[in-house]
N, C-alpha and C positions, 0 to 999 in steps of 0.2 A: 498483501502486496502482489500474491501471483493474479488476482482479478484486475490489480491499476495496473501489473506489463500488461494484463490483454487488453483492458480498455487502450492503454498507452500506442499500442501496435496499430488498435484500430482506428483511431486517431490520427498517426501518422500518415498509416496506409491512405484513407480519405483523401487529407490534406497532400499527398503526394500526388495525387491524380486528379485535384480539385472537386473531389465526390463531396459527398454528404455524410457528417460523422452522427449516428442515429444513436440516440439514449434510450434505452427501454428497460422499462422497472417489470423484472419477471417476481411477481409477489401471490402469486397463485397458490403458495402454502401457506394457508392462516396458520399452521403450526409455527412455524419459522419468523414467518414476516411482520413487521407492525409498521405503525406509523413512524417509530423514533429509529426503528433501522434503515426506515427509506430516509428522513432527513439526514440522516448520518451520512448514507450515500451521495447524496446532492453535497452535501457540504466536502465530504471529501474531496470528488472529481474537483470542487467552486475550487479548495484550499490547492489543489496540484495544477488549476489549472488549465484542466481537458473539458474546454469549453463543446457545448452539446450544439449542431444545427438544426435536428431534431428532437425534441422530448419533453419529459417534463417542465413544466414552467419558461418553454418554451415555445412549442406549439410546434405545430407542422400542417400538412395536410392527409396525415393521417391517425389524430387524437380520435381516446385519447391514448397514450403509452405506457400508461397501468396496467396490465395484463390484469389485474382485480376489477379493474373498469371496463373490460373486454369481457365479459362470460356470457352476454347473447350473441357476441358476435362466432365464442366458439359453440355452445347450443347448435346455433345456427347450421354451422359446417358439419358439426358431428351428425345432426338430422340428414343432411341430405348425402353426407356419404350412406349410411345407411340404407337410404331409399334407393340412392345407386348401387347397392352392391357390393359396394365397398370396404363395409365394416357391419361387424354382426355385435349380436347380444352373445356375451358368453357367462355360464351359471356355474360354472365349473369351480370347485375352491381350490387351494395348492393340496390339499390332502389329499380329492379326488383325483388331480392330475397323477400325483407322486404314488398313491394307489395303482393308478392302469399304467404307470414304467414299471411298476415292480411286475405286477402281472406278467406285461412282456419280455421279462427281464432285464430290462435296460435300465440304466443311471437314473433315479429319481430328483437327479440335482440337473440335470438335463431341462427342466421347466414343461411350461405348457407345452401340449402335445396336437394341436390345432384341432380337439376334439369335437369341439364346440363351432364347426363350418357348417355343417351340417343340420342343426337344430328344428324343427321344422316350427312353427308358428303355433303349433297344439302343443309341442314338448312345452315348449315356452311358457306357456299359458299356464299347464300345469307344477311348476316351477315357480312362477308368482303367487299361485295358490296356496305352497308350501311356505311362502313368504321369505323366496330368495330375491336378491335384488342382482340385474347383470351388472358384470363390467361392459363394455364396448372395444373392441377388438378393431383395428385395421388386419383387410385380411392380405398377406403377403403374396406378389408371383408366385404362381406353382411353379417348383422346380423341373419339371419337366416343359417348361414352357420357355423357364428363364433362368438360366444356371445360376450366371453373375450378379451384384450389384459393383458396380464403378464407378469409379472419380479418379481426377486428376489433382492430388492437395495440395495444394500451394506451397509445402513446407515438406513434405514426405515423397511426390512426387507420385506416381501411378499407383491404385489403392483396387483390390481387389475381394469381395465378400461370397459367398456360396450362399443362394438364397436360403436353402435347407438349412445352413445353420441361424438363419434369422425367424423364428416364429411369430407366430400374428401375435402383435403386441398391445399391451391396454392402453388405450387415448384417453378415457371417460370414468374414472371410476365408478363403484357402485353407490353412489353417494350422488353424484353426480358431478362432481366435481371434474374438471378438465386436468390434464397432464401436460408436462412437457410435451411430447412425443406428439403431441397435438395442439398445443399453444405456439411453440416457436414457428412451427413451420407454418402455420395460419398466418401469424404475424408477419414471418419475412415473405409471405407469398401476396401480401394485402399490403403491404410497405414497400413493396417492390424493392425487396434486398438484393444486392449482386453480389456481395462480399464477405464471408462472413470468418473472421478470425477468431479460432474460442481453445480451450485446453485441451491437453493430448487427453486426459481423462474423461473427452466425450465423443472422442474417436469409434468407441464400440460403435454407437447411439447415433452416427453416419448413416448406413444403410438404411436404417428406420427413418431416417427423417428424410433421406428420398426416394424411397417409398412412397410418405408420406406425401413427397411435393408431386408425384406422379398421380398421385389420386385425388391429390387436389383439383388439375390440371384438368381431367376429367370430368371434373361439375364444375370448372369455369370459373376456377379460383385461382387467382396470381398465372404466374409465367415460367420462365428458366428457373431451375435449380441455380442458389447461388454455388459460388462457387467459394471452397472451403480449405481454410489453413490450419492446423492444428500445431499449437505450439507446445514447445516444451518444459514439462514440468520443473520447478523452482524445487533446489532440495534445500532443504535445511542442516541443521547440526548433523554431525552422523550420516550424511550423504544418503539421509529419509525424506521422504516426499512431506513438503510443510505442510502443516497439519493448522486450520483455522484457531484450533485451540494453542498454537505456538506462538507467546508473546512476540516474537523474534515476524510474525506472519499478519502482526498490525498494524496498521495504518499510524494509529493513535499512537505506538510505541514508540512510533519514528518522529509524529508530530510535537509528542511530550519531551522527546531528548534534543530537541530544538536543531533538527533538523529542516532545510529550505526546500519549498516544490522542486525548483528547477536542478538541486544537489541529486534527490531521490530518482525524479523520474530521471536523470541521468544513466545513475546508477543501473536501474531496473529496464533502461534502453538495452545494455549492456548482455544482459540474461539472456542469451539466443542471439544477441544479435551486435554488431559492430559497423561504426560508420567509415575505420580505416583497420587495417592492422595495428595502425605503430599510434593511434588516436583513441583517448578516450573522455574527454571531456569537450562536450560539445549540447550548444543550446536543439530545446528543442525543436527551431524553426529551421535548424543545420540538419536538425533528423529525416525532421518531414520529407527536405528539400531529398536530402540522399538515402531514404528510405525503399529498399528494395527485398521484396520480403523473400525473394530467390537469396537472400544472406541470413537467411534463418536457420541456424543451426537444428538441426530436430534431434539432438540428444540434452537431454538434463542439464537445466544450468544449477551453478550451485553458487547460495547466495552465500556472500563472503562480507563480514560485517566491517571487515575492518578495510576492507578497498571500499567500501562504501561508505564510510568516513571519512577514505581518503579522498574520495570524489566530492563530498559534501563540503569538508573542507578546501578543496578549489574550488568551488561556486562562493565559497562566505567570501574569500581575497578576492572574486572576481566584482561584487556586489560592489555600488556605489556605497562610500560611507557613509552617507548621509541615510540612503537607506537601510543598508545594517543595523544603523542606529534605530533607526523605528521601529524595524523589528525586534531588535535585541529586548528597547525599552517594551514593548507589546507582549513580550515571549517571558520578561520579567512580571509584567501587569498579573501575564494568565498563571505562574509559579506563586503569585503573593510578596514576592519579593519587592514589590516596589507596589504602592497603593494606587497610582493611578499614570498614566500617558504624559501629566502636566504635572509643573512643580519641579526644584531644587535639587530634590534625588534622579528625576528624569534628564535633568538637563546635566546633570553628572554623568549618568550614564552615557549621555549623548556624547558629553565632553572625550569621555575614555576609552570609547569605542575604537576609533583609530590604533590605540594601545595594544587593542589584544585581537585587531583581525587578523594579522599573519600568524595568532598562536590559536587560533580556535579552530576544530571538526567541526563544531556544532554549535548551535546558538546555549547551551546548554554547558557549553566549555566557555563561552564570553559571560556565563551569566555569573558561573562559578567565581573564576577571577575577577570580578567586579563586586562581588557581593559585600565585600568591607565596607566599600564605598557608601554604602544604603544603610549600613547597622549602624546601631547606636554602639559607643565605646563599651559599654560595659557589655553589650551583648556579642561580640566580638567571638567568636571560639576558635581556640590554636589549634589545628586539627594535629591526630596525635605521631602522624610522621614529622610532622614539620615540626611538633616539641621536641622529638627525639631525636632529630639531628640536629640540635644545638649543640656545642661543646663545653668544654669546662671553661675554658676564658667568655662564655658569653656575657657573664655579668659587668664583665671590665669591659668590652666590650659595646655592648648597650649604654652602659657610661658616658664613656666618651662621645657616642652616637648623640648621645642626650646635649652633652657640655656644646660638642662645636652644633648642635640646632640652635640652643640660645642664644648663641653669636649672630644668626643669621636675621640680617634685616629684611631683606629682599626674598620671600618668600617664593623662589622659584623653582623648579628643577634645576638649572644652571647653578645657582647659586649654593642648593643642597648638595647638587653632585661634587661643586669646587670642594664646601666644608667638610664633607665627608672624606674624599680623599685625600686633604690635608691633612687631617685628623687621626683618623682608623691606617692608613694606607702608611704614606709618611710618616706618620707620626709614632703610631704602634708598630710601622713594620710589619701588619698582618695581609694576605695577602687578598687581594679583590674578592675574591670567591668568599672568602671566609668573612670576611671583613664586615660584610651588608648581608649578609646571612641572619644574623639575631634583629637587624632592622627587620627585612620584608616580613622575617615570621610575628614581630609584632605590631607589626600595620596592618598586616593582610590574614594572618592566622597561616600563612600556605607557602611549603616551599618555592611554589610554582607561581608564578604572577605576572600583570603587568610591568615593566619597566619603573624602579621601584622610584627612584626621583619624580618621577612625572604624577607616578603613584601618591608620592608624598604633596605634592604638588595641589592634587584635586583634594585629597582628604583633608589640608587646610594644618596651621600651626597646631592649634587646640589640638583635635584630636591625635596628631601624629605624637605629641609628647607626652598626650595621655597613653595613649597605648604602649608606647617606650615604658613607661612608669609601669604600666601595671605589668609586661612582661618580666620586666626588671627585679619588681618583687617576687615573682612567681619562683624564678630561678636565683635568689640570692640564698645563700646557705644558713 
């Protein structure tokens, strides 16, 4: 969820300014990356929403956007920084580096030591002979040339680094493989990026990548350094930085608990940033519109599950019901709860929907109170709070719930709610609350339910008296 706030931001940001919202699949680690986690990605952004004017399977005029489908084009640049000057061969391994700190006495966790500037074309040679392979180093402003690196960050405000503490860093591994540190800024310099929103966690890795954009600039690659916002980390449980492997930190988590696009990205608008003080539920073409990212907060948001519930649950009451319904029955299809979109059980759920939009967070809370509805009677189960708040008059109770349904000709809610409170209410003197309490739990198995006449209503005579019957027995002595 913390990569859809930043896609989400940048998305905004775009459509705020009428720019261009650009998708780019960074897949340059075959350790990492496959095929089914880039469809995963497409389909997320598809399912939330955050339609792409650049990228995949879309095209642009600068495909294509697979950074795994771009490796002559980085080849390409890493050659010719080279030939300019740019960036060297370095043969050096971390042991030899941390070797010549200790020598000098200095911190061996300090890293590379820019040893390797120097190299001359014979050391090299014999170096290959030993059968090392280089990395490929950008080499950094000398500090006596160029103290600073700077920027202005969109979210943090005036940003200052000491080139000294930034060493010549690997673009190319010895494999040959390309790096970040060498891929993005290629790309945003060949894409003509101006904007770029990403996590405070790559804040360090600023200086380096304009550096990087200044040496581009010099062999007549791209233009302006974009300019850069860093947003702030999403924490989780414990007020800890979410961690990929945090259920709570999935996509799919949020999607399987039948949570809506427009509920989440709400929510996750929220994380850093606000579109009023005294406002928080608002579409995201209200964001775009009053989207100003001088309202980014740059300290830590911390995600709160249960306000984000609470905001998912105003987007379900805000939903046409007609739509709800499609989704609800869709979100049952993909549970198994219901076998298919069409048919008898679907057009019940459709019917019942209404019923339980003002009590649901989640499509996953409408699925729950509806699930009677779809079971066959005997598969019915009392869940074990709702046995256990039965009392000891239930079985009298149930009884009479039974007697005045046989009276009923007119199968309606009207007509159940009249005979029931003739019955139980007046007639036993037991009070409302108590009274349809051993009802709902035998219609529905749940203390918690739809509005249980209307309830009674769609499950149909047969089964509402089968169910009575077989609570009835359950709890007779």
């Amino acid at each position: 969820v913390g990569v859809i706030r930043t896609a989400l931001f940048n998305w905004a940001f775009a459509r705020h300014f009428g720019g261009t919202f650009v998708f780019r699949v960074e897949d340059t680690d075959v350790a990492r990356d496959s095929e089914a986690s880039y469809r995963d990605m497409l389909d997320a952004l598809r399912w939330l929403g955050l339609h792409w004017d650049e990228g995949p399977e879309v095209g642009g005029p600068h495909e294509p956007y697979r950074q795994s489908q771009r490796r002559d084009i980085y080849a390409d640049v890493a050659r010719r920084l080279v030939e300019a000057g740019l960036a060297y061969e370095s043969f050096s391994t971390p042991e030899e580096v941390e070797e010549r700190r200790r020598a000098r006495g200095e911190d061996p966790k300090l890293g590379y030591d820019n040893a390797d500037r120097h190299t001359t074309p014979q050391q090299a040679q014999q170096m290959r002979e030993q059968g090392r392979s280089p990395v490929l180093r950008l080499r950094m402003p000398d500090p006596q040339e160029r103290e600073t690196i700077e920027w202005d960050d969109l979210v943090r405000g005036p940003m200052s680094v000491r080139t000294d503490h930034v060493p010549d860093f690997v673009i190319v591994r010895s494999t040959g493989d390309p790096l970040y540190t060498l891929v993005n800024p290629t790309d945003d310099a060949l894409m003509r990026i101006t904007h770029v929103l990403r996590g405070e966690d790559l804040l360090s890795s600023t200086p380096r990548q304009i550096a990087m954009y200044e040496a581009l600039r010099q062999i007549g690659v791209g233009g302006p350094t974009p300019a850069f916002g860093h947003l702030p980390f999403v924490m989780g449980e414990g007020n800890r930085k979410q961690s990929k492997r945090d259920p709570q930190s999935s996509l799919r988590t949020y999607i399987d608990h039948g949570f809506v696009p427009e509920g989440l990205l709400n929510y996750l608008a929220l994380l850093g940033w606000s579109i009023a003080d005294d406002r928080d539920v608002f579409s995201m073409d209200e964001m775009a519109q009053a989207f100003d990212i001088g309202r980014v907060n740059p300290n830590p948001a911390r995600f709160d599950i249960a306000k984000c519930e609470a905001i998912n649950g105003s987007w379900i009451r805000r939903l046409d019901v007609d739509d709800l319904a499609d989704r609800l029955v869709a979100f049952m299809v993909g549970q198994g709860t219901l076998a298919g979109a069409d048919g008898d059980d679907a057009d019940t759920v459709r019917a019942a929907t209404p019923l339980v939009q003002e009590r649901s967070s989640t499509l996953a809370d409408a699925a729950a109170m509806l699930r009677f509805l779809v079971v066959a009677d005997a598969d019915l189960v009392v869940e074990d709070d709702a046995a256990s708040s039965l009392r000891e008059n239930a079985g009298e109770v149930l009884a009479a719930t039974r007697a005045a349904l046989d009276q009923v000709t007119d199968w309606s809610a009207s007509s159940i709610e009249q005979a029931l409170r003739g019955s139980l209410v007046d007639g036993l003197g037991v009070k409302p609350r108590l009274a349809f309490a051993p009802a709902r739990v035998a219609v529905t198995g749940r203390r918690v339910s739809p509005p249980l006449f209307e309830s009674m209503e769609l499950l149909g005579r047969g089964s509402t008296l089968a169910r009575l019957d077989a609570l009835a027995e359950r709890v007779a002595p």
